[in-house]
VMD Tcl script that builds the backbone (N, CA, C; Angstrom):
set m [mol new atoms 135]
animate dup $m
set s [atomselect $m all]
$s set {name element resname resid chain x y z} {
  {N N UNK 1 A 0.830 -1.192 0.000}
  {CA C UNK 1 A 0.000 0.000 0.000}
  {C C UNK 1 A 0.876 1.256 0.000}
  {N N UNK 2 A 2.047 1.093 0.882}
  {CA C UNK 2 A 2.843 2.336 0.644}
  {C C UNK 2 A 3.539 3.045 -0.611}
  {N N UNK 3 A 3.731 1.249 -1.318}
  {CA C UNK 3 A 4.264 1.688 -2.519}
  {C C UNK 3 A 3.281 2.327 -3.375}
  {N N UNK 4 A 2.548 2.216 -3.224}
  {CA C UNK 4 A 1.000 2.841 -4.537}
  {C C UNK 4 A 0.726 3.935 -4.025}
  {N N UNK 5 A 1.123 4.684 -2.724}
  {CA C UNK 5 A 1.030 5.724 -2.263}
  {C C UNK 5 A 2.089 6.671 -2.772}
  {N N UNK 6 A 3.414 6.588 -2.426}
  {CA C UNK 6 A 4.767 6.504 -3.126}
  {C C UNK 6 A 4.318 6.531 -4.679}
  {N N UNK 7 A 4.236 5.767 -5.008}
  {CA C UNK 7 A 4.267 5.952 -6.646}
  {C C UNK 7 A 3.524 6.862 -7.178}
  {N N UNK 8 A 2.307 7.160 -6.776}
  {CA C UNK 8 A 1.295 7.660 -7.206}
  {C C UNK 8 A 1.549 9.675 -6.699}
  {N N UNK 9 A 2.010 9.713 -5.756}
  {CA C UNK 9 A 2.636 10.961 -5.652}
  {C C UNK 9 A 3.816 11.205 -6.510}
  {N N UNK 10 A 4.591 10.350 -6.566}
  {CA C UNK 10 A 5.704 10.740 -7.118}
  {C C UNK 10 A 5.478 11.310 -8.886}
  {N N UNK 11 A 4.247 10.200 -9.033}
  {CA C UNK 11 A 3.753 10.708 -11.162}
  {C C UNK 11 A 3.485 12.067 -10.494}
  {N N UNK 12 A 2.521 12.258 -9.864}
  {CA C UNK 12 A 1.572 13.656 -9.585}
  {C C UNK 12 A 2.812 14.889 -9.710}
  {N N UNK 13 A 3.971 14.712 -8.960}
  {CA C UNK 13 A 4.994 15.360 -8.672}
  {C C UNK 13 A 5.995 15.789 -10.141}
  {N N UNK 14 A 5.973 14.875 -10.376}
  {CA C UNK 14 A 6.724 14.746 -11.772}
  {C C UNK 14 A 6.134 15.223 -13.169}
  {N N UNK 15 A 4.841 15.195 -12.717}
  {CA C UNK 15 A 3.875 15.729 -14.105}
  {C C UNK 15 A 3.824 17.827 -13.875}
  {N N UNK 16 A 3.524 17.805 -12.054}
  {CA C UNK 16 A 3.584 19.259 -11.862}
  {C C UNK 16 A 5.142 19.682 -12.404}
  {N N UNK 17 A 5.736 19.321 -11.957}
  {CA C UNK 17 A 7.012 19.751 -12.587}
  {C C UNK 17 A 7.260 20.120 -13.747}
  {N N UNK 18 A 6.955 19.139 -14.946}
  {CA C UNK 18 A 6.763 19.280 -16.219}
  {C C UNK 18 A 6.092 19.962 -16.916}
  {N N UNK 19 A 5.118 20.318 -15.974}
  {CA C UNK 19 A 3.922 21.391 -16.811}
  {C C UNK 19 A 4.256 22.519 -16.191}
  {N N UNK 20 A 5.058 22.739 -14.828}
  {CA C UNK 20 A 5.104 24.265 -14.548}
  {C C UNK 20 A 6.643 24.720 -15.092}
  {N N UNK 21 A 7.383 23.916 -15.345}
  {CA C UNK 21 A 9.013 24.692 -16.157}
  {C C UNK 21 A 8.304 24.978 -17.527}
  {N N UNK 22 A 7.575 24.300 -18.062}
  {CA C UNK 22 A 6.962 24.189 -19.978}
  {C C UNK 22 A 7.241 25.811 -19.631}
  {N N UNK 23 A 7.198 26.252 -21.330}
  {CA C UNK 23 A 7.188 27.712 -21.621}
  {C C UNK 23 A 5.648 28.024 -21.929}
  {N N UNK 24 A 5.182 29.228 -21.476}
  {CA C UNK 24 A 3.869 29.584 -21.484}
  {C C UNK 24 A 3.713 29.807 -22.859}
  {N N UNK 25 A 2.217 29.819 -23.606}
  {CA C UNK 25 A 2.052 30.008 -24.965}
  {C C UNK 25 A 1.498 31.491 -25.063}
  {N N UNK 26 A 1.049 31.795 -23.683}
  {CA C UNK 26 A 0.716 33.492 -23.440}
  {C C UNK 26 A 1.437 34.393 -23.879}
  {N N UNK 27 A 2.915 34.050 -24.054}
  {CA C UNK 27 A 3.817 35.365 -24.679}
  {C C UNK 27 A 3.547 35.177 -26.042}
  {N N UNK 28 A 2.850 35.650 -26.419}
  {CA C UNK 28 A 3.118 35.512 -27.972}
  {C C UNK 28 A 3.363 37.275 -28.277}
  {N N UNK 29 A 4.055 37.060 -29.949}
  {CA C UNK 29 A 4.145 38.763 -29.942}
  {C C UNK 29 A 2.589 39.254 -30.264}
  {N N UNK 30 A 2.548 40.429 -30.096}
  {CA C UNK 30 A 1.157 40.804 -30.211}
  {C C UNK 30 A 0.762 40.728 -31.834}
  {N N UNK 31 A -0.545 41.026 -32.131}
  {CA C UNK 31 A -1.058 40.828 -33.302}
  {C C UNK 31 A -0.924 42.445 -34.091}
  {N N UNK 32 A -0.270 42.510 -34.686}
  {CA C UNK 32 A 0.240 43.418 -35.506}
  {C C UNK 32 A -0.799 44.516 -36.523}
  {N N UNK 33 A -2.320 44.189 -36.629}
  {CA C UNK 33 A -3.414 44.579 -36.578}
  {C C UNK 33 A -3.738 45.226 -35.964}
  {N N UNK 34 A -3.795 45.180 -34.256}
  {CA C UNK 34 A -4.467 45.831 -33.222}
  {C C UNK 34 A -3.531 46.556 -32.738}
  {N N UNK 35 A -4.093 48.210 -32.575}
  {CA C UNK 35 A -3.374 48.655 -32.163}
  {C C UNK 35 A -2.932 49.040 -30.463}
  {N N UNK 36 A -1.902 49.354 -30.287}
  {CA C UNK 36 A -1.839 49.413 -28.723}
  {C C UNK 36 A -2.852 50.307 -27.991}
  {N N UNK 37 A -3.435 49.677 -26.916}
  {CA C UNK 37 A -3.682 50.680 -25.797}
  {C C UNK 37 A -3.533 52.342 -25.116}
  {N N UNK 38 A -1.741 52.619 -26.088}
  {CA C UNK 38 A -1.879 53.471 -25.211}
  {C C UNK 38 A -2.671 54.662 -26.363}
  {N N UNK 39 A -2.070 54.245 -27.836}
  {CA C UNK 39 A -2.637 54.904 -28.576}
  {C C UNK 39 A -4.252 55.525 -28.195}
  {N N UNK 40 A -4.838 54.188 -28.056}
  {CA C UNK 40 A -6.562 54.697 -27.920}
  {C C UNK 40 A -6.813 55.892 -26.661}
  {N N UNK 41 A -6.057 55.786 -25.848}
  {CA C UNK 41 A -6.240 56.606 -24.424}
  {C C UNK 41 A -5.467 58.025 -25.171}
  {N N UNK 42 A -4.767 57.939 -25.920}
  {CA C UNK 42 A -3.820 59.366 -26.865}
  {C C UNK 42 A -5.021 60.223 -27.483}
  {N N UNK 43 A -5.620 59.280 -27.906}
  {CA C UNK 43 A -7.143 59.551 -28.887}
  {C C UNK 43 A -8.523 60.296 -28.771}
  {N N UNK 44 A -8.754 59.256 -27.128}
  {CA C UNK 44 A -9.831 59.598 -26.128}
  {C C UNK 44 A -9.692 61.057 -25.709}
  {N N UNK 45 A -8.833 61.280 -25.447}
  {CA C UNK 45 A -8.247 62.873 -24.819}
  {C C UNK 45 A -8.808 64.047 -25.805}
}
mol reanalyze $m
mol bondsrecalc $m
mol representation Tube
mol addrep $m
């Protein structure tokens, strides 16, 4: 029983690991279409 306890943490452990070093897909460069933020607030004024 200990070992299936043991083992079974250790995947859990090993999978968090793997998925929290991965590189995020969130950085991407921005979309070259839309323009920035600060522009529109330049605008609003």
């Amino acid at each position: 029983m200990k070992k299936l306890i043991f083992g079974a943490f250790t995947t859990i452990l090993s999978t968090a690991l793997l998925f929290g070093c991965g590189t995020p897909n969130d950085e991407q460069e921005p979309d070259p279409t839309e323009e920035p933020s600060e522009q529109h607030e330049d605008q609003n004024q």
